[in-house]
N, CA, C and O atoms as CSV, one atom per row, in Angstrom:
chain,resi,resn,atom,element,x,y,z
A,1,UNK,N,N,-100.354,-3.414,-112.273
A,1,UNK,CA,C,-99.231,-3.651,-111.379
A,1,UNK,C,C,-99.577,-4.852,-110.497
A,1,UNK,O,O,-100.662,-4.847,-109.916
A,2,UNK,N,N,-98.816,-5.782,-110.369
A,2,UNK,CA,C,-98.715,-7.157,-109.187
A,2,UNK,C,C,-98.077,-6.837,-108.182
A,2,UNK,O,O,-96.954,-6.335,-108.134
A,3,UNK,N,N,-98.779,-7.121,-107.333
A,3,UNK,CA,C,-98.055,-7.462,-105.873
A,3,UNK,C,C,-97.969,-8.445,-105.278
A,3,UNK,O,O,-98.672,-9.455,-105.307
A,4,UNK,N,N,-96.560,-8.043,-104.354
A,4,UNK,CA,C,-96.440,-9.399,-103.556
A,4,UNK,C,C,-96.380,-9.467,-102.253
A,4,UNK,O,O,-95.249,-9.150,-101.885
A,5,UNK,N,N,-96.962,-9.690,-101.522
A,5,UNK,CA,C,-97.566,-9.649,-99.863
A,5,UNK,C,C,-95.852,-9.636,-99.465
A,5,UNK,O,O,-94.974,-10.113,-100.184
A,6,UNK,N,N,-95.682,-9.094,-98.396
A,6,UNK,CA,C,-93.923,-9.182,-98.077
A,6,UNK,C,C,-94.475,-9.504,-96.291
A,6,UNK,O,O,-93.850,-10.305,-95.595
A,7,UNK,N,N,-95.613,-8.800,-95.799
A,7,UNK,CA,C,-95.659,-8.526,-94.460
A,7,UNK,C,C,-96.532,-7.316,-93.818
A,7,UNK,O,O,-96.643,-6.180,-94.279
A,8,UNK,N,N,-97.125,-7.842,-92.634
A,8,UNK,CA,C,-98.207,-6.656,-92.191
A,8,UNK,C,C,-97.826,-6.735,-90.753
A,8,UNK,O,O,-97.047,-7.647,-90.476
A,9,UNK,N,N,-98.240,-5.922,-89.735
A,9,UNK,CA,C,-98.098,-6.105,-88.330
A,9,UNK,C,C,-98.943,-5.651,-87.315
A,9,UNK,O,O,-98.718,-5.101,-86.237
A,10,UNK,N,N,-100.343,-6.126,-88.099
A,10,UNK,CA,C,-101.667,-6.376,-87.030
A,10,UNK,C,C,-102.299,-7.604,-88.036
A,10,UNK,O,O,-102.270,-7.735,-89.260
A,11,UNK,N,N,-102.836,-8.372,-87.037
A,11,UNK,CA,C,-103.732,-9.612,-87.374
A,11,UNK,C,C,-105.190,-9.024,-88.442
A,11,UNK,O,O,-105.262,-7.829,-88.730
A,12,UNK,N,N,-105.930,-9.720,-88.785
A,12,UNK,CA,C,-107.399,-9.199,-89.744
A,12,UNK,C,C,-107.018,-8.383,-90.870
A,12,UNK,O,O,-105.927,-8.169,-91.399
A,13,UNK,N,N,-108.102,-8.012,-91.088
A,13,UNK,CA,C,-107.856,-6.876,-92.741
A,13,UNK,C,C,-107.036,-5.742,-92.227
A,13,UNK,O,O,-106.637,-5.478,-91.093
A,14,UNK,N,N,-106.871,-5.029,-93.597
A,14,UNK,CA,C,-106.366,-3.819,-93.385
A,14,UNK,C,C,-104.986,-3.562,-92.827
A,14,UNK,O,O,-104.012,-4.011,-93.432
A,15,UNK,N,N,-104.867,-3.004,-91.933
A,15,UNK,CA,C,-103.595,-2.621,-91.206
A,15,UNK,C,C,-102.455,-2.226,-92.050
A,15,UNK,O,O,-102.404,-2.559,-93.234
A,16,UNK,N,N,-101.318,-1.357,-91.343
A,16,UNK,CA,C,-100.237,-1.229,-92.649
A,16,UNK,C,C,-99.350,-2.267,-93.150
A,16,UNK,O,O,-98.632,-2.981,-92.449
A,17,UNK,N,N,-99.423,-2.286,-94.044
A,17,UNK,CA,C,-98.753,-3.663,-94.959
A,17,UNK,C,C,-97.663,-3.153,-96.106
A,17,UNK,O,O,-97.695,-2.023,-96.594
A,18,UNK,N,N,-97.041,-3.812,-96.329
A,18,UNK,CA,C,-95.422,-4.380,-97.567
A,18,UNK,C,C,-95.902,-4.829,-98.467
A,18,UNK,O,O,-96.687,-5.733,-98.182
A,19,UNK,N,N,-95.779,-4.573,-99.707
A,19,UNK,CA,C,-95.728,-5.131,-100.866
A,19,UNK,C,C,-94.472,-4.999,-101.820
A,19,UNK,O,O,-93.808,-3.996,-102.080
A,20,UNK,N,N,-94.357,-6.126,-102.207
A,20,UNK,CA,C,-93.171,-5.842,-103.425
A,20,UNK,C,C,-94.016,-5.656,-104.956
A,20,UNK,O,O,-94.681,-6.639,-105.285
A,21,UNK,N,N,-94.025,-4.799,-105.637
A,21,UNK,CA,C,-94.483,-4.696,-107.095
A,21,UNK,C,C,-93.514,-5.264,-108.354
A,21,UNK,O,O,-92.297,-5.353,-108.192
A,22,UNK,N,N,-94.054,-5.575,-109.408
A,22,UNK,CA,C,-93.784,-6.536,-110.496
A,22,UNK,C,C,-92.341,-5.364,-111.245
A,22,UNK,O,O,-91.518,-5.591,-112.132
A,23,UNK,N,N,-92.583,-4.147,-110.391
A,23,UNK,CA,C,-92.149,-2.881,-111.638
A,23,UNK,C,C,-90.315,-2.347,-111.015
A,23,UNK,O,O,-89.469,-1.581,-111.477
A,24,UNK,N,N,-90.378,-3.249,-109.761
A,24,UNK,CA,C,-89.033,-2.932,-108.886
A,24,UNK,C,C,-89.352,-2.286,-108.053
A,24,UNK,O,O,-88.422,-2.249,-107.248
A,25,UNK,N,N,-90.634,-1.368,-107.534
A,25,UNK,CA,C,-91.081,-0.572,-106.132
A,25,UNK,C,C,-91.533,-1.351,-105.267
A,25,UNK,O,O,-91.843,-2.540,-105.340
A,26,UNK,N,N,-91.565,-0.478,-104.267
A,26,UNK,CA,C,-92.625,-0.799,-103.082
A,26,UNK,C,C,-94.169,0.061,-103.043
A,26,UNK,O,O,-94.413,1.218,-103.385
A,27,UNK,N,N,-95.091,-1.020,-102.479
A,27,UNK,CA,C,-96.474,-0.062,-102.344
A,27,UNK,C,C,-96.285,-0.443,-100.421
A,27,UNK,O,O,-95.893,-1.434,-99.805
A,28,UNK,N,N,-96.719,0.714,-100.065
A,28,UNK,CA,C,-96.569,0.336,-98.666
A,28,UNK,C,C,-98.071,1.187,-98.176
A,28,UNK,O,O,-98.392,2.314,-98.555
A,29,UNK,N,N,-98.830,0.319,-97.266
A,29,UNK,CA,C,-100.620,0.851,-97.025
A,29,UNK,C,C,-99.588,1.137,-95.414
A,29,UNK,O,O,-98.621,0.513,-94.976
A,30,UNK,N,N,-100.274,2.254,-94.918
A,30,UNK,CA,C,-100.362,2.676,-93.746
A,30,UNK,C,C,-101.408,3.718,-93.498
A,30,UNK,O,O,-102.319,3.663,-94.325
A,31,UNK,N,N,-101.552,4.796,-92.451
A,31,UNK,CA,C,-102.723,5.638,-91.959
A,31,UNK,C,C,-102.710,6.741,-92.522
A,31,UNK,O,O,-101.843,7.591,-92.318
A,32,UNK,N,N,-103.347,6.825,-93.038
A,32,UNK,CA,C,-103.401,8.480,-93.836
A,32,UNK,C,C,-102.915,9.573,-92.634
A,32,UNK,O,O,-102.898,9.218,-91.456
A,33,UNK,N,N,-102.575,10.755,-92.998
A,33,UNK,CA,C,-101.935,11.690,-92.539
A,33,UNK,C,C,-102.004,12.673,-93.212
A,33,UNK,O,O,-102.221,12.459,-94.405
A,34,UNK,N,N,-101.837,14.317,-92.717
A,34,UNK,CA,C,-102.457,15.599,-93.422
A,34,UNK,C,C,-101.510,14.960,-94.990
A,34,UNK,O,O,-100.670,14.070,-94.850
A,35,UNK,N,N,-101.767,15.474,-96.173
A,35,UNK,CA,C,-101.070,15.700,-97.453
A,35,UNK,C,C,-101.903,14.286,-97.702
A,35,UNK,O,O,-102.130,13.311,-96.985
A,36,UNK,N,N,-102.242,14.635,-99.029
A,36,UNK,CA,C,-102.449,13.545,-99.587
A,36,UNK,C,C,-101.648,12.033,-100.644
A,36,UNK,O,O,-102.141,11.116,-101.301
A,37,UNK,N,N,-100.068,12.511,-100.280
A,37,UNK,CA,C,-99.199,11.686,-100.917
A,37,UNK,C,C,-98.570,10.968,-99.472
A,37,UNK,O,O,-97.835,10.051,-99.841
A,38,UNK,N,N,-98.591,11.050,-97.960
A,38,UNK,CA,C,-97.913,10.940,-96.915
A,38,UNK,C,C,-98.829,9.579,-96.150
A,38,UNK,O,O,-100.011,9.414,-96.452
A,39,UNK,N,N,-98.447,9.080,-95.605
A,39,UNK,CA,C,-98.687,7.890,-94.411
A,39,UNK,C,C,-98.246,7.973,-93.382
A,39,UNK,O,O,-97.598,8.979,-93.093
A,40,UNK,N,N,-98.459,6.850,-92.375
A,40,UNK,CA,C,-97.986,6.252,-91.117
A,40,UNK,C,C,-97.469,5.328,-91.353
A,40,UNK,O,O,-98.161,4.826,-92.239
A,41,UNK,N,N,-96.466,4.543,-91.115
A,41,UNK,CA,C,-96.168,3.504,-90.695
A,41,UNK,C,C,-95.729,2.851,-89.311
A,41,UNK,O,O,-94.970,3.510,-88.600
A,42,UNK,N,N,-96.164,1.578,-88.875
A,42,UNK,CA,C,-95.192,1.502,-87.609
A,42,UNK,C,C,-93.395,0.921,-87.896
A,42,UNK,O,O,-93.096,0.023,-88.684
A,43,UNK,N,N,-92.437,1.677,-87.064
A,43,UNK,CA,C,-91.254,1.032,-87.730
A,43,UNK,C,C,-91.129,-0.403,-87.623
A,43,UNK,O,O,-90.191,-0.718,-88.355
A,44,UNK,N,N,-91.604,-1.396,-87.084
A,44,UNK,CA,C,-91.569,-2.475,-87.477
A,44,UNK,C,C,-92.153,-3.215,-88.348
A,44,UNK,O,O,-92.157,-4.444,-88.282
A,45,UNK,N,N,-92.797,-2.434,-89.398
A,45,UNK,CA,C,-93.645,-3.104,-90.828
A,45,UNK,C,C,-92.186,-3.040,-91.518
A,45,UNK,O,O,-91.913,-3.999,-92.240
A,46,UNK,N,N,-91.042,-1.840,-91.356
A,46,UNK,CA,C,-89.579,-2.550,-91.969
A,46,UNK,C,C,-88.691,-3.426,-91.920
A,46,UNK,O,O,-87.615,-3.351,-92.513
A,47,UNK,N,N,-89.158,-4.604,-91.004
A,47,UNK,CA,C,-88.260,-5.853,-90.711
A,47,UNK,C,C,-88.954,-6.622,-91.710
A,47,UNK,O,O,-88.363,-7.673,-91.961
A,48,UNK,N,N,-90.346,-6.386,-92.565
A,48,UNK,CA,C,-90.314,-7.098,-93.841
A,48,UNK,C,C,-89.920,-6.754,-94.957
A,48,UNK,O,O,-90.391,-7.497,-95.817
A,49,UNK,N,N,-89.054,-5.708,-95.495
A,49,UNK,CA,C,-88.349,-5.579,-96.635
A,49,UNK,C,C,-87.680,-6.994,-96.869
A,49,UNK,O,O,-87.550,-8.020,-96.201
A,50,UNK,N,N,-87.275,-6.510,-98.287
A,50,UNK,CA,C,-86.340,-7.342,-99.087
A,50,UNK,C,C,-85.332,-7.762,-98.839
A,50,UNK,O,O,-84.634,-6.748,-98.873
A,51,UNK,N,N,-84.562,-8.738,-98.547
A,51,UNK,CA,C,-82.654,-8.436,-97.936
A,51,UNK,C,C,-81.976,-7.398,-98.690
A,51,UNK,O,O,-82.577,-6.992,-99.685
A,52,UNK,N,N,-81.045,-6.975,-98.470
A,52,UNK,CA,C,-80.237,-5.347,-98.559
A,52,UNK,C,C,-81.160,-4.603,-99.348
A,52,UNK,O,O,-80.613,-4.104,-100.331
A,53,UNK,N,N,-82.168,-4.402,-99.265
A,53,UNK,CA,C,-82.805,-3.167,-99.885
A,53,UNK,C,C,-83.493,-2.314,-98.573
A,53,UNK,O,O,-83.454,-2.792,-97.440
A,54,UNK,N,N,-84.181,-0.879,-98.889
A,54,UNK,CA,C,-85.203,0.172,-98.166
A,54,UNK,C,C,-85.594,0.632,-98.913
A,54,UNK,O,O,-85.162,0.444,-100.051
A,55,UNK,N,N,-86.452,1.339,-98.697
A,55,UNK,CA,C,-87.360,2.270,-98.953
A,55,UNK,C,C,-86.933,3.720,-99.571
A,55,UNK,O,O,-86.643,4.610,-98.771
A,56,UNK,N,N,-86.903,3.885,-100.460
A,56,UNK,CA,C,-86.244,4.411,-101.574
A,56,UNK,C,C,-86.972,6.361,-101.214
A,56,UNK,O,O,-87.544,7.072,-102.041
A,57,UNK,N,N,-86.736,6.617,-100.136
A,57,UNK,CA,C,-87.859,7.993,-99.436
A,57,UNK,C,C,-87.654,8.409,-98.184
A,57,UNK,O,O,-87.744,7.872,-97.080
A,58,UNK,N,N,-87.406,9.307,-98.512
A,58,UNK,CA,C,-87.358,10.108,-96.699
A,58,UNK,C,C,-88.606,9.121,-95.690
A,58,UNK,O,O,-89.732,8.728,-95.994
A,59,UNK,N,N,-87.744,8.959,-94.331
A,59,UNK,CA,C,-88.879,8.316,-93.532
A,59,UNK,C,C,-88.176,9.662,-92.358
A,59,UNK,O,O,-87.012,10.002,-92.147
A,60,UNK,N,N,-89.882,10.299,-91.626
A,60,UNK,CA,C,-89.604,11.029,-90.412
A,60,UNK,C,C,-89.656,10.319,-89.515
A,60,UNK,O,O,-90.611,9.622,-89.856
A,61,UNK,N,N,-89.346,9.951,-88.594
A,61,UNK,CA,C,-89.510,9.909,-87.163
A,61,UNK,C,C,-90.369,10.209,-86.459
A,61,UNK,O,O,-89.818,11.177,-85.935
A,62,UNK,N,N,-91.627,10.142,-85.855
A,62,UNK,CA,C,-92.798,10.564,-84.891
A,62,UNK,C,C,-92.374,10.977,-83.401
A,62,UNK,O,O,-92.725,11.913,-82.683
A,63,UNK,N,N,-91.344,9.750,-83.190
A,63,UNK,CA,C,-91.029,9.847,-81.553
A,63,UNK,C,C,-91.697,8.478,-80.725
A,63,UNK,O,O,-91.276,7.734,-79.838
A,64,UNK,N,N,-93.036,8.579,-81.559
A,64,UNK,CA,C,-93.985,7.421,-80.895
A,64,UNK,C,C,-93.906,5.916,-81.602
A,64,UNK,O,O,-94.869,5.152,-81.668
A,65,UNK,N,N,-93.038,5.734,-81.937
A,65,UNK,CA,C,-92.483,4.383,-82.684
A,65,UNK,C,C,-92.980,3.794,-84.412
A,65,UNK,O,O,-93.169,2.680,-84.902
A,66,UNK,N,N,-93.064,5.549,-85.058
A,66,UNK,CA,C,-93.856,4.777,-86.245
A,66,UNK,C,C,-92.803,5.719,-87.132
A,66,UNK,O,O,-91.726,6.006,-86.610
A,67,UNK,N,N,-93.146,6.250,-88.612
A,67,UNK,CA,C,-92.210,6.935,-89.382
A,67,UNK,C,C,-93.684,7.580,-90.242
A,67,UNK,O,O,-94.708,7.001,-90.604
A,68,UNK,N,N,-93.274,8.933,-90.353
A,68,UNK,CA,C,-94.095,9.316,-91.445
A,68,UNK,C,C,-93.462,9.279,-92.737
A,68,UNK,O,O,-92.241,9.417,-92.665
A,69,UNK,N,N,-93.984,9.116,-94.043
A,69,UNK,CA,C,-93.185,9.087,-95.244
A,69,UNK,C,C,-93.839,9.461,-96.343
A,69,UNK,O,O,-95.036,9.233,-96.175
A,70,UNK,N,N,-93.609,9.959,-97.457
A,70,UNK,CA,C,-94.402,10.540,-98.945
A,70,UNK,C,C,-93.970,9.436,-100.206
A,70,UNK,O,O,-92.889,8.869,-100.364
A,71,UNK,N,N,-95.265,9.345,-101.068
A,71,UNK,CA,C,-94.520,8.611,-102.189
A,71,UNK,C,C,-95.897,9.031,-103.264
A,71,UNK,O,O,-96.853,9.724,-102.917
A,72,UNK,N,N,-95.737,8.537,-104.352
A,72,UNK,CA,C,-97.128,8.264,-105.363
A,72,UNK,C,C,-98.137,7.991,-104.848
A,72,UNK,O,O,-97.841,7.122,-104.028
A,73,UNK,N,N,-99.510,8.239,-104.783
A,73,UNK,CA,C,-100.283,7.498,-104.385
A,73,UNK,C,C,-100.884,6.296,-105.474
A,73,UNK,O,O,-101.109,6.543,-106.658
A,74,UNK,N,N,-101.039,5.318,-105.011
A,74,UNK,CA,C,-101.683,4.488,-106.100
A,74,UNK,C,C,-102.966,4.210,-106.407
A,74,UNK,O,O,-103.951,4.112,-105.676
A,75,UNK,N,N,-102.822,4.078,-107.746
A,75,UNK,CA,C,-103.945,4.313,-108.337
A,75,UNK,C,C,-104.781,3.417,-109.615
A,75,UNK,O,O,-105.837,3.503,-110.241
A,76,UNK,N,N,-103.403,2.392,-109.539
A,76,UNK,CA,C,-103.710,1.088,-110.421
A,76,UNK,C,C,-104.788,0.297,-109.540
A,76,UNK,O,O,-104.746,0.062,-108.332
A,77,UNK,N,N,-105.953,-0.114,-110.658
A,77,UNK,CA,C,-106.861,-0.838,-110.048
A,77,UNK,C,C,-106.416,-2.407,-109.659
A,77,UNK,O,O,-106.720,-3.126,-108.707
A,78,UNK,N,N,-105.524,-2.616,-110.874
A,78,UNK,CA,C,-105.442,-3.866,-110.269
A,78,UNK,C,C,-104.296,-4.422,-109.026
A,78,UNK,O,O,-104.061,-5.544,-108.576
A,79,UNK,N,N,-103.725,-3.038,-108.726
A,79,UNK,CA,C,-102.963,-3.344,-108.000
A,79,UNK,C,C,-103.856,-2.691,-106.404
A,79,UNK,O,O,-103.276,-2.694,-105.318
A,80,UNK,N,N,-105.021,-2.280,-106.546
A,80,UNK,CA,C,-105.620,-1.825,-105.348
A,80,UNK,C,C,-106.745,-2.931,-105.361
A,80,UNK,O,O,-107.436,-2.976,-104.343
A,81,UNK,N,N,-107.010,-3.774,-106.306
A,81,UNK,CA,C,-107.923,-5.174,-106.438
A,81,UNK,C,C,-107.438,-6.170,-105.535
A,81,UNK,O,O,-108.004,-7.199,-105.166
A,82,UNK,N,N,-106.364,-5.743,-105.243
A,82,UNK,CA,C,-105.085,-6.986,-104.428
A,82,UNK,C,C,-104.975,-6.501,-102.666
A,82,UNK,O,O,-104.327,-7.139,-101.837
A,83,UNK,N,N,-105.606,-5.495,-102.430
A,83,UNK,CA,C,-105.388,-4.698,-101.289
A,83,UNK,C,C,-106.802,-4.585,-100.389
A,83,UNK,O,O,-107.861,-4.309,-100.952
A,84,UNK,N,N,-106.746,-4.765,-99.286
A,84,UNK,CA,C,-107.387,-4.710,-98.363
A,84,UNK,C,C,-107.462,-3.089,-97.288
A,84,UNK,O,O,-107.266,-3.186,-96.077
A,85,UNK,N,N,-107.743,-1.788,-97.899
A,85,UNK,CA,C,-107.807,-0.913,-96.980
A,85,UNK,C,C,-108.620,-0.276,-96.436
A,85,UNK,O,O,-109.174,0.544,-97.169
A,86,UNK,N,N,-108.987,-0.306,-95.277
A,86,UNK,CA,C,-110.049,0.531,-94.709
A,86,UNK,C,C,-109.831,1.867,-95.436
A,86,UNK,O,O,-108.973,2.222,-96.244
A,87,UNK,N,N,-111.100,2.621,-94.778
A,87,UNK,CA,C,-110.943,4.051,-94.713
A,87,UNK,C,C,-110.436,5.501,-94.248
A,87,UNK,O,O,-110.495,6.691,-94.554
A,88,UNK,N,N,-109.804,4.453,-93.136
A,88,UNK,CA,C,-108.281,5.302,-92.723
A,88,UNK,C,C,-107.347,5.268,-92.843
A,88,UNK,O,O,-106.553,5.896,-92.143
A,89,UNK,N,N,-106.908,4.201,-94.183
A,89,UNK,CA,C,-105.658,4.154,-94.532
A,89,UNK,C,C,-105.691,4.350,-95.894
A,89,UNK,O,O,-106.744,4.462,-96.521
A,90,UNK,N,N,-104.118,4.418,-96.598
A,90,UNK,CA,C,-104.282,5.023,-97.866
A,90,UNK,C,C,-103.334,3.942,-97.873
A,90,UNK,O,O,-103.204,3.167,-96.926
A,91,UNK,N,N,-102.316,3.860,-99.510
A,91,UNK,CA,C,-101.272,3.421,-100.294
A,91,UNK,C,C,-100.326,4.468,-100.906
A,91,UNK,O,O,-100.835,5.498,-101.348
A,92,UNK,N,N,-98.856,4.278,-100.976
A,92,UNK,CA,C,-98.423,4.991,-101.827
A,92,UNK,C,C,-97.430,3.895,-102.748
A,92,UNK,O,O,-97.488,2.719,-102.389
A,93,UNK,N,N,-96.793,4.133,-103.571
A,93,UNK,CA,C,-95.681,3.799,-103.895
A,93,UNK,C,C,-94.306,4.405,-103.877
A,93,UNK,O,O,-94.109,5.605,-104.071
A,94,UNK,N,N,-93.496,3.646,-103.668
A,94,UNK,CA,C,-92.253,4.210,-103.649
A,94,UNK,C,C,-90.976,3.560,-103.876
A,94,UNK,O,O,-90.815,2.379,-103.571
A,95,UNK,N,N,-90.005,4.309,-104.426
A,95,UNK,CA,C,-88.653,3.203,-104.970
A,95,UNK,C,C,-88.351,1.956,-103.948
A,95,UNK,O,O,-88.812,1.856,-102.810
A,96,UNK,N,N,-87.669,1.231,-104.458
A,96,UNK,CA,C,-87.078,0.094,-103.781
A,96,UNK,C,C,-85.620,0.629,-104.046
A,96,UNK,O,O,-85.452,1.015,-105.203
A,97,UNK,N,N,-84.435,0.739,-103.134
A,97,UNK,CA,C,-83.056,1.374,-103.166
A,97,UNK,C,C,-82.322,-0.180,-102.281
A,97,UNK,O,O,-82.475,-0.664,-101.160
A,98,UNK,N,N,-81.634,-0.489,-103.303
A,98,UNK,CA,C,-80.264,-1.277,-102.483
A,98,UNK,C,C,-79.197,-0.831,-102.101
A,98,UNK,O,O,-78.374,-0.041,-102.565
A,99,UNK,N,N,-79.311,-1.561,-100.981
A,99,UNK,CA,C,-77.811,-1.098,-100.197
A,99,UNK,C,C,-76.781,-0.896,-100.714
A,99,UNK,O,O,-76.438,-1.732,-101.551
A,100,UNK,N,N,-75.938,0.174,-100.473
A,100,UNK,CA,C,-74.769,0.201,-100.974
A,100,UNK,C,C,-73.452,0.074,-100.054
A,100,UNK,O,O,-73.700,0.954,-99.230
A,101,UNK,N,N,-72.357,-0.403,-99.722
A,101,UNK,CA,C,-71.449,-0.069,-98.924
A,101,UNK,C,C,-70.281,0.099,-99.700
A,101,UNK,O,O,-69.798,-0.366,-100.732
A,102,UNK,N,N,-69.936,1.124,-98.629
A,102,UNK,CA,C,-68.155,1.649,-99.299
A,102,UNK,C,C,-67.292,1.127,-98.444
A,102,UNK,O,O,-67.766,0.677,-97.402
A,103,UNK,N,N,-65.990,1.060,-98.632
A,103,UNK,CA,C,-65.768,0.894,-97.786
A,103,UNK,C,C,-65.432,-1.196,-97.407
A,103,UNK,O,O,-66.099,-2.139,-97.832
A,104,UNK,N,N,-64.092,-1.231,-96.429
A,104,UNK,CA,C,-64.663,-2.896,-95.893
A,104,UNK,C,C,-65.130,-2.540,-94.440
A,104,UNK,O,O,-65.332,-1.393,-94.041
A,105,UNK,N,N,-65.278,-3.732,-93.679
A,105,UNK,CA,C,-66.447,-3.961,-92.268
A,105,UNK,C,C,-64.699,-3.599,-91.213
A,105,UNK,O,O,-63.500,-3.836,-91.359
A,106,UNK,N,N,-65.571,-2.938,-90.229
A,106,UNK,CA,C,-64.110,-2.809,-89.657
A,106,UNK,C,C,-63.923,-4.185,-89.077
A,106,UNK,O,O,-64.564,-5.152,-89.487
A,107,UNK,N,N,-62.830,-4.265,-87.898
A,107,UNK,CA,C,-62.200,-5.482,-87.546
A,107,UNK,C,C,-61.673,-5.326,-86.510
A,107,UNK,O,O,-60.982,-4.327,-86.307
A,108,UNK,N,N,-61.836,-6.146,-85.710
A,108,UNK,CA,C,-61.115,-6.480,-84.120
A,108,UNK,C,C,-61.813,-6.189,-82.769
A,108,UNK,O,O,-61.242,-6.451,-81.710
């Protein structure tokens, strides 16, 4: 699997980071958390998505400005050859979902 750097939101290695994959998902690294398929993220690692796409997965809410979320964990080497994670953070993968709207924009 290839990745493509999209965005991180701490300076140096590591930290939680965006990737776009070659396969149409997202791999998204954030802080491990109880379950071994779940992360951290902070909600502003989502102002680097794709234009009209998200994150194809339930995201919780913390309260404290981050989202917990579940996906695959990954496990392709060469797509963890490409990745920088400490030992308190993990990877998962997860769909990439485009926007849909129904509907037109209201008016006035």
């Amino acid at each position: 699997m290839q990745l493509t750097f999209l965005g991180k939101e701490t300076q140096g290695g590591g930290s939680p980071t965006l990737f776009a994959t070659d396969r149409g998902t997202y791999v998204v690294q954030g802080w491990k958390v109880a379950g071994h398929d779940k992360i951290e993220i902070p909600q502003r690692l989502l102002a680097h998505l794709e234009p009209h796409t998200y994150l194809g997965t339930r995201l919780s809410d913390t309260g404290r400005g981050t989202f917990m979320l579940s996906g695959a964990p990954v496990t392709d080497d060469v797509a963890l050859s490409q990745m920088d994670i400490p030992g308190h953070e993990t990877c998962v993968e997860v769909p990439k979902n485009e926007e849909s709207w129904f509907g037109e924009p209201a008016t006035g």
